[in-house]
C-alpha positions as CSV (number, residue, x, y, z in Angstrom):
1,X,89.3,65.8,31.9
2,X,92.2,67.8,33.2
3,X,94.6,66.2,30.3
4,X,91.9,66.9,27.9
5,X,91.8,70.7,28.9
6,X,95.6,71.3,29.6
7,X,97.5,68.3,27.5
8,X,99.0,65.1,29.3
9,X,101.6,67.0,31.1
10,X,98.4,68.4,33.4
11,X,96.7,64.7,34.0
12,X,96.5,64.0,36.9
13,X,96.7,60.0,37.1
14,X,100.3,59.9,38.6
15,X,99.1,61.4,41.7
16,X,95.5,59.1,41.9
17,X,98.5,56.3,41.5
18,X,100.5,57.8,44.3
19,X,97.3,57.6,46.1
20,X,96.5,54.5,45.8
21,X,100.3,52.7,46.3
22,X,100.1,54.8,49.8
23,X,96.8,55.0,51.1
24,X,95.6,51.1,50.2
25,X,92.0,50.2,50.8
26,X,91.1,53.4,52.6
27,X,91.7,55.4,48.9
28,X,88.8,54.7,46.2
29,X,88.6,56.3,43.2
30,X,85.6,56.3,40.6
31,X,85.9,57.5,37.1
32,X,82.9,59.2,35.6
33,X,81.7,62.8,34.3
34,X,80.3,65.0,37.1
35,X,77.8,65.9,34.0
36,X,76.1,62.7,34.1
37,X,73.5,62.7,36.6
38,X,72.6,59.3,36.5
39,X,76.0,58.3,37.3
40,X,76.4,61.6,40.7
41,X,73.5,60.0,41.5
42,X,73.9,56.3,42.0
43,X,77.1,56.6,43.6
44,X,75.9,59.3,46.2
45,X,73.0,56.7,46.5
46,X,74.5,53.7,47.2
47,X,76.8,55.6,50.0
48,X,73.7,57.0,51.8
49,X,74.3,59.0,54.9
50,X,78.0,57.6,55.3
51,X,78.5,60.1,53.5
52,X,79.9,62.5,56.4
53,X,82.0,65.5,54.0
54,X,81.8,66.5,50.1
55,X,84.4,68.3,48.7
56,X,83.3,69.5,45.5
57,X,86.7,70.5,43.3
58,X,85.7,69.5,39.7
59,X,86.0,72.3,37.4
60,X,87.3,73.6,33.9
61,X,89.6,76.2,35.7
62,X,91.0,78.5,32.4
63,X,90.1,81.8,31.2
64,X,91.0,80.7,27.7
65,X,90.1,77.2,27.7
66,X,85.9,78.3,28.8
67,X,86.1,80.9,25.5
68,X,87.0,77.9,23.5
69,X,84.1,75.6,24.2
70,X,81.5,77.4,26.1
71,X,78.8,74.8,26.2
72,X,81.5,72.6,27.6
73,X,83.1,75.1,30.5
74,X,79.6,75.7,31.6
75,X,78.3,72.2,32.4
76,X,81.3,71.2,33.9
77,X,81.4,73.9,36.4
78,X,77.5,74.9,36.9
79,X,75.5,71.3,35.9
80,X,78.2,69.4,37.4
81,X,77.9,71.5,41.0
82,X,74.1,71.1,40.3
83,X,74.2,67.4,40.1
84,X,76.8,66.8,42.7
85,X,74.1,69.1,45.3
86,X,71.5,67.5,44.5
87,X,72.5,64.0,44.9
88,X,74.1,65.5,48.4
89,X,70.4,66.5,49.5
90,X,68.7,63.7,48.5
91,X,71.3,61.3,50.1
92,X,73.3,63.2,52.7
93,X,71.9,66.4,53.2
94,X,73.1,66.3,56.7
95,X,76.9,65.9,55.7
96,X,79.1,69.6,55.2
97,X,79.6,70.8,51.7
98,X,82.4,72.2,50.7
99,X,83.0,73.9,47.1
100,X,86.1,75.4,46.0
101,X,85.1,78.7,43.9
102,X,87.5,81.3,42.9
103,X,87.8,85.1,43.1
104,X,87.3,85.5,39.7
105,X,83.5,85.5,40.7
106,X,84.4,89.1,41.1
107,X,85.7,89.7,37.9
108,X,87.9,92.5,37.0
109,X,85.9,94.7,40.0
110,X,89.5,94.6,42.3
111,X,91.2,96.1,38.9
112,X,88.7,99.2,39.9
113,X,91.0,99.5,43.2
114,X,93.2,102.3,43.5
115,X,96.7,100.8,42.5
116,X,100.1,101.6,42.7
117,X,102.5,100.7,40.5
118,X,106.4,99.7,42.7
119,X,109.4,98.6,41.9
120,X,108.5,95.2,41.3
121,X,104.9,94.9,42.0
122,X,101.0,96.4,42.4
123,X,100.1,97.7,45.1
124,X,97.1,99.0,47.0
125,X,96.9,102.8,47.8
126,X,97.1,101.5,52.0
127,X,94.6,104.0,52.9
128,X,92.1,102.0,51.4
129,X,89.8,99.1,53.3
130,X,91.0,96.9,51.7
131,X,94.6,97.3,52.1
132,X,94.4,94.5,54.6
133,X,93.1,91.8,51.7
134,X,89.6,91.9,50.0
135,X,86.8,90.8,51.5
136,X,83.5,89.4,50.2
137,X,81.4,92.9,50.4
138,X,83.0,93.6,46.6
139,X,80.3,93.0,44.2
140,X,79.7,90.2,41.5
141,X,77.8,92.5,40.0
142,X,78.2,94.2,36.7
143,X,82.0,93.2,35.8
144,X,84.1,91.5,33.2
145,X,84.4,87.5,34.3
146,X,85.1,85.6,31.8
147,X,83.0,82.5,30.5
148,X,85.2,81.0,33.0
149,X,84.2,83.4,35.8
150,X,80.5,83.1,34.8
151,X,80.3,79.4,35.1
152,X,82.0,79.5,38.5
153,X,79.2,82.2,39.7
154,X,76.6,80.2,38.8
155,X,77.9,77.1,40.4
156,X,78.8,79.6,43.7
157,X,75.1,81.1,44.0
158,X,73.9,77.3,43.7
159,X,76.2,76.4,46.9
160,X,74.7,79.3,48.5
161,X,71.0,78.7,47.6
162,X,71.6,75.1,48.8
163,X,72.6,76.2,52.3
164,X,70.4,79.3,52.4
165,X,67.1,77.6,50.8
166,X,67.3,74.1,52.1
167,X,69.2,74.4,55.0
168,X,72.4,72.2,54.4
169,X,75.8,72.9,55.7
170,X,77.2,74.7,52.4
171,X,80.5,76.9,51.8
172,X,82.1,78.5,49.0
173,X,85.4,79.1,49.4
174,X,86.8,81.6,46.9
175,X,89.9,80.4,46.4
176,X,93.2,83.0,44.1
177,X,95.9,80.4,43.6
178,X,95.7,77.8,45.4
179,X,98.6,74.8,44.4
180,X,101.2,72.5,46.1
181,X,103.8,69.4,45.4
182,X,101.1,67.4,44.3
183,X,99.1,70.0,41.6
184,X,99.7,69.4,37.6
185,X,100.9,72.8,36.8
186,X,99.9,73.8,33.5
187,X,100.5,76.9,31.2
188,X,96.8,78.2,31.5
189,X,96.4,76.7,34.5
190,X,98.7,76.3,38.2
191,X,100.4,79.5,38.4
192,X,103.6,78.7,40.6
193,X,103.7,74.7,40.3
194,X,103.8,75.7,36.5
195,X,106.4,78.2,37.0
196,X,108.4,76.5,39.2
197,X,108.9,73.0,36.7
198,X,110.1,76.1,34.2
199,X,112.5,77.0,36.4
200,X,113.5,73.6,37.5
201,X,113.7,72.4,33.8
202,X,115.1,75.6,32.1
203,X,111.8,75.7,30.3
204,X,110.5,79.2,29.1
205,X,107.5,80.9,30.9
206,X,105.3,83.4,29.5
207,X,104.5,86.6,31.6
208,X,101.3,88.1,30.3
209,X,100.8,92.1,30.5
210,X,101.2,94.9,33.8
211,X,104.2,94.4,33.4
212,X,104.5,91.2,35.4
213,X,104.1,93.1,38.3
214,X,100.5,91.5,38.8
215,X,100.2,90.1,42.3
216,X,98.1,86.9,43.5
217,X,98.0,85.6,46.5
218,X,98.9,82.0,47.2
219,X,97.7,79.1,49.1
220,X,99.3,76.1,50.2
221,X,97.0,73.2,49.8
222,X,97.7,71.9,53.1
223,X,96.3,75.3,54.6
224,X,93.4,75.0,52.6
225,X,92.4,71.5,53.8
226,X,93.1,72.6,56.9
227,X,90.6,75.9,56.7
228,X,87.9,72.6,55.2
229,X,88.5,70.6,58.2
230,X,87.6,73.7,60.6
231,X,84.6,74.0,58.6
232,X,83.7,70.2,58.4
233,X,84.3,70.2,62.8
234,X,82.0,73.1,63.0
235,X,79.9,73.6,59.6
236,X,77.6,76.7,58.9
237,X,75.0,76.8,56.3
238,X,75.5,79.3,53.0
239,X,78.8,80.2,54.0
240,X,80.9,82.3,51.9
241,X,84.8,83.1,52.2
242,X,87.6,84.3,50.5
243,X,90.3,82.3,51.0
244,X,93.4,83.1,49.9
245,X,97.8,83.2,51.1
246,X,96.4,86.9,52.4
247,X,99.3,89.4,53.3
248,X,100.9,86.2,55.0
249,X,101.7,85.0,51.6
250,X,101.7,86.5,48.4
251,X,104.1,87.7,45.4
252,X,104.1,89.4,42.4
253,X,105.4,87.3,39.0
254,X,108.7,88.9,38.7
255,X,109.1,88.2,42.4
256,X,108.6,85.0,42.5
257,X,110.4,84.6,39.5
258,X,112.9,85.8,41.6
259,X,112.2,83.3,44.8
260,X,112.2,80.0,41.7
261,X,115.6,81.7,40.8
262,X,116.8,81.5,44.3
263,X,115.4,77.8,44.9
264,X,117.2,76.2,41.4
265,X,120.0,78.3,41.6
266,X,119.7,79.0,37.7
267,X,118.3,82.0,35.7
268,X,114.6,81.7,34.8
269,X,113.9,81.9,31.1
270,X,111.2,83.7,30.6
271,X,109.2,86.2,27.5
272,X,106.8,89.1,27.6
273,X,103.8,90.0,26.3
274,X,102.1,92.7,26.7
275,X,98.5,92.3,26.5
276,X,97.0,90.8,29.8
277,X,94.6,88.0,30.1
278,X,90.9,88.8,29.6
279,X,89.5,89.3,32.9
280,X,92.7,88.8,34.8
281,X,93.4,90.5,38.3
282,X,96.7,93.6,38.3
283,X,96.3,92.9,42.2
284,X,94.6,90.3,43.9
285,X,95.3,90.1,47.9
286,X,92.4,88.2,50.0
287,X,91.2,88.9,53.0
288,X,90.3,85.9,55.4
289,X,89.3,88.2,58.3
290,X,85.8,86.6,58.2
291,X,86.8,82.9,58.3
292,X,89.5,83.4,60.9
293,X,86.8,85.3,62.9
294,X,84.6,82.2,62.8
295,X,87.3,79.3,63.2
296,X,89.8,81.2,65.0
297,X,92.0,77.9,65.2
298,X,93.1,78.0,61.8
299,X,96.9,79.0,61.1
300,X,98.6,79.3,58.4
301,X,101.8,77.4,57.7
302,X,103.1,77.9,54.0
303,X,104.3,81.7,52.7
304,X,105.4,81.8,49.1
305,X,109.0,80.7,49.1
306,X,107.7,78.0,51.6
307,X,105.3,76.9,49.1
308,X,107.8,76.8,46.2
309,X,110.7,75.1,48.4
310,X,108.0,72.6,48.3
311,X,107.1,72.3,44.8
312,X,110.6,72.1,44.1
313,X,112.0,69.5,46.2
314,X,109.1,66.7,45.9
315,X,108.9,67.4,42.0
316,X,112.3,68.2,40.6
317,X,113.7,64.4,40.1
318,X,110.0,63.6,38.3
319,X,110.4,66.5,36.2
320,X,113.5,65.7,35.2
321,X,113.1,62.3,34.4
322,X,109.7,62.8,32.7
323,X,111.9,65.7,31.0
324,X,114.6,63.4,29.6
């Protein structure tokens, strides 16, 4: 549904082809709604206990998009994870779960931090705890989410209620910006695939509000799959983690405006407005303390101009030619 959501220039069939030229027999790939129980169902079904990982990453993903059709945000990203755990504990309830949530289950809460406002970013006053990253002791509780942010709470309780109530090998992992070569960047969606194919095709981006001093952390998605395999080798039951670039790598948008200026060696085009996103984060740095603590193996690779070096080069002669 991702063309549906974000237009065709977010679809995401070039990369299942990619997949599928490379990877042969060993890549399958069945097309049907994560909505339709009947459908999670009989393929979890006929699988069985083969079944050895689920990686749950279906979701509506936009602010914006989830105000537009409510009824439809919500059952893609709560009814969907419903369906998709249930047909796990019927049929593999021995096999790790993995779901990729979001921090915007703590709606605007970090915007209660005490800020700074630099040169070119937000900043946390550094005598606070959680100058380090946030960790998962902020509250869900009693903030601004977002239909978006709502549906994705409900989906990460279920996780947890899975894990906690019947005793199956769940995690949330409560991703900021999470991308790589191979994401659709979108404007409401994919912060710096998005921005980088702007800056790669001279194609005008849109900063909204603080300023564009905001700050996100960002993930590589090779460093996320490798934090899932960690978790897969040694799985723990209602797990929940904030998973983010950290203080290893994250940016504000003017700076890495500044990096995707660097990379294409041409001036970024961009506007400003100044009213910010409902329910978007100034400063957003996460703190992975807690999974580094329990899978101290994990190591991160990608920091932020690593990550766009990376968009760039495996995207800019598509881009251009799907451009022209």
């Amino acid at each position: 549904m991702r063309s549906r959501f974000f237009g065709q220039e977010a679809s995401t069939r070039w990369n299942q082809k990619r997949l599928k030229e490379e990877l042969g027999s060993s890549y399958r790939s069945e097309n049907f709604d994560i909505r339709d129980w009947e459908q999670v169902n009989r393929l979890f079904a006929a699988l069985g206990k083969s079944i050895s990982l689920v990686i749950h990453a279906a979701a509506q993903p936009s602010h914006e998009w989830a105000a537009r059709e409510p009824h439809t945000d919500f059952s893609v990203n709560a009814t969907g994870t419903l369906n998709i755990l249930e047909a796990a504990r019927l049929h593999c309830p021995d096999a790790p779960f993995i779901f990729t949530s979001t921090n915007k289950v703590y709606g605007d809460a970090p915007n209660r931090l005490p800020l700074i406002e630099r040169e070119t970013r937000w900043e946390i006053d550094p005598a606070h705890p959680f100058s380090g990253g946030i960790d998962e002791s902020m509250s869900i509780d009693q903030t601004l989410h977002s239909l978006f942010g709502a549906s994705k709470v409900a989906a990460d309780v279920l996780v947890q209620e899975y894990g906690r109530y019947f005793g199956m090998k769940t995690a949330c992992f409560r991703g900021g910006c999470v991308t790589g070569p191979h994401q659709s960047g979108a404007k409401l969606h994919g912060f710096l695939a998005y921005l980088m194919r702007c800056a790669a095709l001279g194609l005008e981006y849109t900063v909204y509000g603080y300023g564009g001093k905001q700050v996100r952390d960002n993930l590589h998605c090779f460093d996320l799959i490798s934090c899932f395999h960690e978790f897969y080798l040694h799985p723990r039951a209602g797990e929940v983690y904030n998973m983010g670039g950290g203080r290893f790598s994250n940016a504000s948008m003017r700076e890495a405006m500044k990096i995707c200026e660097e990379i294409t060696g041409r001036e970024m085009k961009w506007a400003y407005t100044s009213e910010n996103r409902i329910g978007d984060h100034i400063w957003w740095i996460s703190a992975t303390d807690k999974f580094k603590n329990h899978y101290p193996n994990w190591k991160q690779t990608f920091d932020v101009p690593g990550i766009l070096r990376d968009i760039y080069e495996k995207n800019v002669e598509r881009w251009r030619a799907e451009h022209s």
